[in-house]
C-alpha positions as CSV (number, residue, x, y, z in Angstrom):
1,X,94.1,5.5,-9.1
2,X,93.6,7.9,-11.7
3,X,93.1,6.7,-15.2
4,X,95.5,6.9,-18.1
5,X,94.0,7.6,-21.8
6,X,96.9,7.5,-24.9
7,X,95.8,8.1,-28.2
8,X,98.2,5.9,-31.0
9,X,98.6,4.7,-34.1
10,X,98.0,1.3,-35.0
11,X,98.2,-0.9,-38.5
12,X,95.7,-3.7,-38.8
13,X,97.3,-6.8,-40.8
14,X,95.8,-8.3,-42.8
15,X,96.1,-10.3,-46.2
16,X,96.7,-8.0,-48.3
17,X,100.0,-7.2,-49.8
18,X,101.9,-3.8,-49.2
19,X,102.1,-2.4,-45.8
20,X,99.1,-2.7,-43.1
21,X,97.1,0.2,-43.2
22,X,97.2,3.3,-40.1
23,X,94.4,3.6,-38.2
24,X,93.7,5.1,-35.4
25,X,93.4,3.2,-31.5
26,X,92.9,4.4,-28.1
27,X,94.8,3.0,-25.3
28,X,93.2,3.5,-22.0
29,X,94.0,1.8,-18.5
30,X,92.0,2.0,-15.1
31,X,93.5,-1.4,-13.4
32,X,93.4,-3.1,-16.8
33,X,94.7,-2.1,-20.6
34,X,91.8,-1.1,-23.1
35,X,92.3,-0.8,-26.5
36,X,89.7,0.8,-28.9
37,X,90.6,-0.2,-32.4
38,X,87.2,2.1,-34.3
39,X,85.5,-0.7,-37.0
40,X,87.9,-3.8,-35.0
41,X,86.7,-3.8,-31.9
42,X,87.4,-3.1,-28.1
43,X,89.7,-5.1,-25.6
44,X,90.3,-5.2,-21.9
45,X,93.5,-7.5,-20.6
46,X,96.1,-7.0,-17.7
47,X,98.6,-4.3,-18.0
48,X,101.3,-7.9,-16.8
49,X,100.0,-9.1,-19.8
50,X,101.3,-6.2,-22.4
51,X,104.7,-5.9,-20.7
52,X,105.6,-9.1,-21.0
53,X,104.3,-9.3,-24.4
54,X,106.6,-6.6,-25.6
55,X,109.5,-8.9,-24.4
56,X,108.5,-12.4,-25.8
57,X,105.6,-13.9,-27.0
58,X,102.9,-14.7,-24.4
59,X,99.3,-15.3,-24.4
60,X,96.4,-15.9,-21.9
61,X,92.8,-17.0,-23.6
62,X,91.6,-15.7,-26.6
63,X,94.9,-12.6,-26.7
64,X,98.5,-13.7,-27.7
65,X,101.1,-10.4,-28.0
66,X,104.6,-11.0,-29.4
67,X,107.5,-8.5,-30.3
68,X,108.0,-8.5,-34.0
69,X,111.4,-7.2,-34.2
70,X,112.7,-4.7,-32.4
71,X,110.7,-1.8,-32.6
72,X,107.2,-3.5,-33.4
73,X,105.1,-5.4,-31.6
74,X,101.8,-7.6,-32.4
75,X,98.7,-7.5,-30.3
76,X,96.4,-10.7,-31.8
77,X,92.9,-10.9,-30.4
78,X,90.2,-13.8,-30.8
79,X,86.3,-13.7,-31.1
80,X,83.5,-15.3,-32.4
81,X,83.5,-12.5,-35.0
82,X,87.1,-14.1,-36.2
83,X,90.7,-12.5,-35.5
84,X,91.8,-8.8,-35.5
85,X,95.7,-8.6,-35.5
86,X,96.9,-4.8,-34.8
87,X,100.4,-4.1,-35.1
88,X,101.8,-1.2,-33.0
89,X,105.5,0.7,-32.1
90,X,106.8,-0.6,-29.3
91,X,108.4,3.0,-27.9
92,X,104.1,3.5,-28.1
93,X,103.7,0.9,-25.7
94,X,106.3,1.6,-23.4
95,X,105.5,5.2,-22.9
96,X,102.2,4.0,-22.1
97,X,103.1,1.4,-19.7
98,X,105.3,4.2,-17.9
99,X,102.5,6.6,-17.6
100,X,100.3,3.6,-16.1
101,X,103.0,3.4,-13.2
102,X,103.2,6.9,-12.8
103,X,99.4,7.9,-12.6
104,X,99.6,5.1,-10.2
105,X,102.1,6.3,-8.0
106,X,101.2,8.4,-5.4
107,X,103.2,12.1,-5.1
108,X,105.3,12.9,-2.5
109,X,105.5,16.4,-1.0
């Protein structure tokens, strides 16, 4: 299985009023989802986990992921550093999903 590297954009919610800022991620997957959020933090979860996320809210340990209308989805992580909530598009996370499959699935000839 090869492995599958996306760069996206993300928005980090927070407090503050106005709209989250952009920032840069990088979703990567090699039998499991990574996310690298630079200055948030780095995540590894099941690629089961994200799909059904995008549908309805699930969660398993210390990462919950909901839909937030319908073209956003949440990502919510816990740590002992506290709680980074990153906010993506969903057509993001779908085209990533589909590339997972597909760099998983062999060629025919």
């Amino acid at each position: 299985m090869s492995a599958v590297w996306q760069k996206a954009r993300a928005r980090i919610v927070t407090d503050s009023p106005g709209e989250p800022p952009a920032v840069p991620a990088v979703l990567s997957y090699d039998g499991r989802v990574h996310l690298t959020v630079p200055e948030e933090g780095d995540w590894s979860f099941t690629r089961e986990l994200l799909e059904e996320g995008l549908r309805a809210p699930t969660e398993v340990g210390d990462i919950r992921i909901w839909p937030c209308g319908r073209v956003q989805a949440v990502l919510e992580f816990h740590s002992p550093k506290g709680v980074a909530v990153v906010q993506f598009d969903k057509k993001t996370l779908v085209r990533f999903l589909r590339r997972t499959y597909s760099a998983a699935t062999p060629v025919a000839h």
